[in-house]
C-alpha positions as CSV (number, residue, x, y, z in Angstrom):
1,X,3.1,11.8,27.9
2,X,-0.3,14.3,28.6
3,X,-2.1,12.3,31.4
4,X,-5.4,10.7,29.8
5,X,-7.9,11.7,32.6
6,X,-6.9,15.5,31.4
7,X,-8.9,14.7,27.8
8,X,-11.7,12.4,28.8
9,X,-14.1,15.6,27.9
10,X,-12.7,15.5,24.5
11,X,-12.7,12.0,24.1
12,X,-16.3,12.1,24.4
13,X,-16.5,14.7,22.1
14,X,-16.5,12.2,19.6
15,X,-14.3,14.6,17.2
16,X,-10.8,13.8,18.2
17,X,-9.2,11.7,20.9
18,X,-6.5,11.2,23.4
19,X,-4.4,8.7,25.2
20,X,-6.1,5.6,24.1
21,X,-3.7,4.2,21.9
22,X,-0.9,5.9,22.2
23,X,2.8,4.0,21.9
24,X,0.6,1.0,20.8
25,X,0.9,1.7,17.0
26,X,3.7,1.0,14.3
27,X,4.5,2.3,11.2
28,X,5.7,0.3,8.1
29,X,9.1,-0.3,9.3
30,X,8.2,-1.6,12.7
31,X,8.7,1.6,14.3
32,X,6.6,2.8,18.0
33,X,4.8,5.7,16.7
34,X,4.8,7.9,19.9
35,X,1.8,10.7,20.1
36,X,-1.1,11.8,22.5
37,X,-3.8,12.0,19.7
38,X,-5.9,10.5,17.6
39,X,-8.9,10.6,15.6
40,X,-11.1,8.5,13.9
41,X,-11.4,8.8,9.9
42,X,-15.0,9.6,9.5
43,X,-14.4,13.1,11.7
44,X,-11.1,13.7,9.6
45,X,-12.1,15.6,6.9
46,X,-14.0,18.1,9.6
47,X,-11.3,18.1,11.5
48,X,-8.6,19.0,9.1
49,X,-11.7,21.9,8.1
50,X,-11.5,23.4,11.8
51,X,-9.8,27.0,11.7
52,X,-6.1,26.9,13.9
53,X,-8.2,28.8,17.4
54,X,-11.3,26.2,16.9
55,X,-11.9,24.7,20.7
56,X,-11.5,21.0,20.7
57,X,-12.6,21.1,25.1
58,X,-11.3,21.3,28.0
59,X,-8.9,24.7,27.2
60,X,-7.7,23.1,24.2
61,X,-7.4,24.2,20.4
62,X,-6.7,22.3,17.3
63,X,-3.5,24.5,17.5
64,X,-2.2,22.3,20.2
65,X,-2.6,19.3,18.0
66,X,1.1,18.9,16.5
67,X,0.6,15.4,15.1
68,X,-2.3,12.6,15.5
69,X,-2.6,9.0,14.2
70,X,-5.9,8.6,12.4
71,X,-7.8,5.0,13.3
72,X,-10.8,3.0,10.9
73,X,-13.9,2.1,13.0
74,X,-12.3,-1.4,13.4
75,X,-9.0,0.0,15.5
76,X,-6.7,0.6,12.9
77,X,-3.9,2.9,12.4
78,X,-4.0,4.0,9.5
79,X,-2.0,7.4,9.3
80,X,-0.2,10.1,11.3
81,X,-0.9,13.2,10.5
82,X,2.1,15.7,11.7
83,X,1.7,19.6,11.5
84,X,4.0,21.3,8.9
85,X,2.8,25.5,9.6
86,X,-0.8,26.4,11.4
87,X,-3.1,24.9,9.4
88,X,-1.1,22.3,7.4
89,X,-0.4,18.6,8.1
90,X,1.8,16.5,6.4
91,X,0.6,12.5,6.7
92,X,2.4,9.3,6.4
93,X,0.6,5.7,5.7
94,X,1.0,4.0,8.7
95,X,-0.9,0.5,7.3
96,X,-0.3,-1.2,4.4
97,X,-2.6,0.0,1.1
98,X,-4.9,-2.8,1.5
99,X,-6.1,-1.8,4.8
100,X,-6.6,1.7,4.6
101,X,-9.9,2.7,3.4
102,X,-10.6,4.2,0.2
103,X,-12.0,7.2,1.8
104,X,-8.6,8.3,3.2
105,X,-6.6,6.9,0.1
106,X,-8.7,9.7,-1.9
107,X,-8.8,12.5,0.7
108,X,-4.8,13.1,0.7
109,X,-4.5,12.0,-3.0
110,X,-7.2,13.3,-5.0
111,X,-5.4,12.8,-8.5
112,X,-6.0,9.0,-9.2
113,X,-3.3,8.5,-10.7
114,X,-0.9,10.1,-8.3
115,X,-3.2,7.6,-6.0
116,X,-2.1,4.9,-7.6
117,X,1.5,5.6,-7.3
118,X,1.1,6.0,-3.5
119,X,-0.3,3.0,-3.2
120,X,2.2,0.6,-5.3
121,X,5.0,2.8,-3.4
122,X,3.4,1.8,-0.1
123,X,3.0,-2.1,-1.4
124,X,6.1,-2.5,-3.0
125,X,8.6,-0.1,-1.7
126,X,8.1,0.5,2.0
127,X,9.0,-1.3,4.9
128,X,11.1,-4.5,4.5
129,X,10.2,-4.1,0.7
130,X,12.1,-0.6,0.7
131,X,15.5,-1.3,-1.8
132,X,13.4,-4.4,-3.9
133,X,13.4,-4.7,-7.7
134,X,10.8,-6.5,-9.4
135,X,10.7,-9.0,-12.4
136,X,7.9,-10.5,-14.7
137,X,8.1,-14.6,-15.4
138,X,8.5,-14.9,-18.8
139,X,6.3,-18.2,-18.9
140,X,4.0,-17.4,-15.4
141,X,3.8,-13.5,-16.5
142,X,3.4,-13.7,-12.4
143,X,5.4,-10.4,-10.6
144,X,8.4,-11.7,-8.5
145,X,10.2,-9.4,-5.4
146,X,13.6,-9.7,-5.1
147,X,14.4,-8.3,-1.4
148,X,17.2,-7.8,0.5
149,X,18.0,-9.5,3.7
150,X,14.5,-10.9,3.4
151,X,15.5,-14.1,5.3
152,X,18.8,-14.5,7.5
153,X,20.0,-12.1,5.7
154,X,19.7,-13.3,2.5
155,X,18.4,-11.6,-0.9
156,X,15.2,-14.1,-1.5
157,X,12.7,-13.9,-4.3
158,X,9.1,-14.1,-3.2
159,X,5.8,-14.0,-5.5
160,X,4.9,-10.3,-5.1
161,X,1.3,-11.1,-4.2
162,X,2.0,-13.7,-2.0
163,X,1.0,-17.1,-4.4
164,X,2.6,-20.1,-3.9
165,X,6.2,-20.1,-5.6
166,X,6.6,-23.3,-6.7
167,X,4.2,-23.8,-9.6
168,X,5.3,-20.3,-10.8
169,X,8.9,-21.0,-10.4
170,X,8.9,-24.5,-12.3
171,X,7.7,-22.5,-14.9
172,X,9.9,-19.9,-15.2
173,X,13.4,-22.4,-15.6
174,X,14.2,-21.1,-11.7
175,X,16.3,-24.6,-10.4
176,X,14.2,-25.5,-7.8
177,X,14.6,-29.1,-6.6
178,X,17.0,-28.5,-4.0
179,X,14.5,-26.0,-2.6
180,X,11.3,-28.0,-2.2
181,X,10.8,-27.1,1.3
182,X,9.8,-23.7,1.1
183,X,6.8,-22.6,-1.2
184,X,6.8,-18.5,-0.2
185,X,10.8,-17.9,-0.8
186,X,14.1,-18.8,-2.9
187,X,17.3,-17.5,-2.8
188,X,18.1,-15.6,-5.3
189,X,21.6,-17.3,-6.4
190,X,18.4,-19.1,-8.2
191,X,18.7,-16.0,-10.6
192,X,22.1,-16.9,-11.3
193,X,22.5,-17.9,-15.4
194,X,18.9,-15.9,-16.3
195,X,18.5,-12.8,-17.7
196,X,15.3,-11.3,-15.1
197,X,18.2,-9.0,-13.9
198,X,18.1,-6.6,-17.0
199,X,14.8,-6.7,-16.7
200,X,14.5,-4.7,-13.5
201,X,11.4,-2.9,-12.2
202,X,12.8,-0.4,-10.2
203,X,9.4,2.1,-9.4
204,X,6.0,2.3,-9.3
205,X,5.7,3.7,-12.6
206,X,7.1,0.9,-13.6
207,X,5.0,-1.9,-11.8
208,X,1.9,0.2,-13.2
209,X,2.9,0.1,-16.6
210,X,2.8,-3.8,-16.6
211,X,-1.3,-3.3,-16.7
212,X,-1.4,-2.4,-20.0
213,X,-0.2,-5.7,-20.9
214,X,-0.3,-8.5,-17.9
215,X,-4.1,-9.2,-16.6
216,X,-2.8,-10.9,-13.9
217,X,-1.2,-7.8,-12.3
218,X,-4.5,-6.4,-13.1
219,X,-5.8,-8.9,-10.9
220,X,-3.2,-8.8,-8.2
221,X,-3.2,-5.1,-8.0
222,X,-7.4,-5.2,-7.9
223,X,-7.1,-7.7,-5.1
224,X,-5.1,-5.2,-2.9
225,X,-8.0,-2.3,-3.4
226,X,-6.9,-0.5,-6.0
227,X,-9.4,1.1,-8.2
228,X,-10.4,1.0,-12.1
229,X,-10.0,4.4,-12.6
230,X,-6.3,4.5,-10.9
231,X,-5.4,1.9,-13.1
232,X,-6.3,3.6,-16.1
233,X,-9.2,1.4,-17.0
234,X,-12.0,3.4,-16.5
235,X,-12.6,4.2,-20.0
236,X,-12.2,1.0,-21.6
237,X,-13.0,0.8,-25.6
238,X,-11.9,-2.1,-28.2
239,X,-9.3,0.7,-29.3
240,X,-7.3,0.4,-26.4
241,X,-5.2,-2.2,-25.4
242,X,-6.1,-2.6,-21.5
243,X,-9.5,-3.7,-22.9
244,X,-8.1,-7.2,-24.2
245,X,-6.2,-7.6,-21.0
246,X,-8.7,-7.1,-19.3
247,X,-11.3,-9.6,-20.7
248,X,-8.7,-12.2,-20.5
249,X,-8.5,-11.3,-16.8
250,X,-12.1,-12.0,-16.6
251,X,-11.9,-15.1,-18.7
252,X,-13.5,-13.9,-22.0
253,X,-11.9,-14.9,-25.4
254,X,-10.4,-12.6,-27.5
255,X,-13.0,-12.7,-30.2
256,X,-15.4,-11.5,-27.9
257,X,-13.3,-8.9,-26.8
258,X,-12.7,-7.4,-29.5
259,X,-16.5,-7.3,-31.4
């Protein structure tokens, strides 16, 4: 580890720092991310600019930057950045989708849809969420996570956006009764009988598909910043089928919908 008091010129730079939070970041799987720089996400986009021999102070160049988390104003980690050839870096979500700014989100993924993806593979599939399948209740229509080893070990079904299970679960003909003391979890021997298996959602192709018909993944996927346009909604007519989703979503009827 580079001794702090060597970049205290370039942390006043402003452009890109050293030292101050280094080993005190994680990524999605709990891991210590281990690096002597970082940078704040409004400078990134200059930064990432800066041609390889560009002097960053004190005798340094951006060519002796091999990797560097990137933090919001509020002291979030939000990425590491980790150079792939001079001039190239290769970035990994460090924070879950919800937390990183949109800014960021569109800087390393201009495509919106190839956004989106990133986003539900960062919600859905990362972390302790990494081998989950999803279902859709057939009376709820809410999205259920079935995860491995979620608790002691145990595969456990959860409400993918973190609603109370119960009300949901009644509905859906999961036995419950015997597991009234938890409202976030239930094992998923609950499954046992029911059909949800074939009806796996494996992907996030998959998980986005469900907005053309299910307003409340609209919803759910809206509450955890994702965008109109990266859900394909941008362009909403009375041809198309999100539109009636999503004026139920927003509570209006049908008939109005679809004057």
């Amino acid at each position: 580890m580079k001794n702090f008091k060597i970049y205290k010129k370039i942390f006043a730079t402003g452009i890109i720092h050293s030292g101050a939070y280094s080993g005190l970041s994680r990524d999605l799987d709990g891991n210590p991310i281990d690096t002597d720089w970082m940078i704040y996400l409004e400078y990134l986009p200059d930064f990432l600019k800066l041609p390889e021999d560009a002097e960053l102070g004190v005798g340094y160049k951006k060519s002796d930057v091999k990797d560097f988390l990137v933090y919001t104003d509020r002291g979030i980690s939000v990425a590491l950045f980790t150079r792939t050839e001079p001039g190239k870096y290769e970035h990994t979500i460090t924070a879950k989708a919800h937390l990183v700014p949109q800014q960021l989100w569109e800087l390393v993924y201009p495509d919106a849809r190839e956004r989106a993806i990133a986003k539900v593979q960062n919600l859905f599939f990362m972390g302790f969420r990494q081998c989950s399948w999803y279902f859709v209740g057939k009376e709820s229509n809410d999205l259920y996570a079935v995860i491995p080893e979620y608790h002691l070990d145990e595969t456990c079904i959860i409400n993918a956006f973190c609603c109370n299970m119960q009300q949901s679960a009644a509905a859906d003909g999961f036995d419950i009764a015997q597991y009234g003391h938890s409202s976030s979890y239930l094992p998923a021997s609950v499954l046992d009988g029911m059909e949800y298996s074939q009806f796996k959602l494996a992907n996030p192709e998959e998980i986005l598909a469900l907005v053309d018909e299910n307003p409340l993944i609209i919803r759910g996927l809206l509450n955890y910043g994702f965008t109109m346009s990266e859900l394909g909604l941008e362009d909403l007519t009375p041809k198309k089928p999100q539109f009636s989703a999503l004026m139920a979503y927003m509570g209006w009827p049908k008939s109005v919908a679809h004057e």
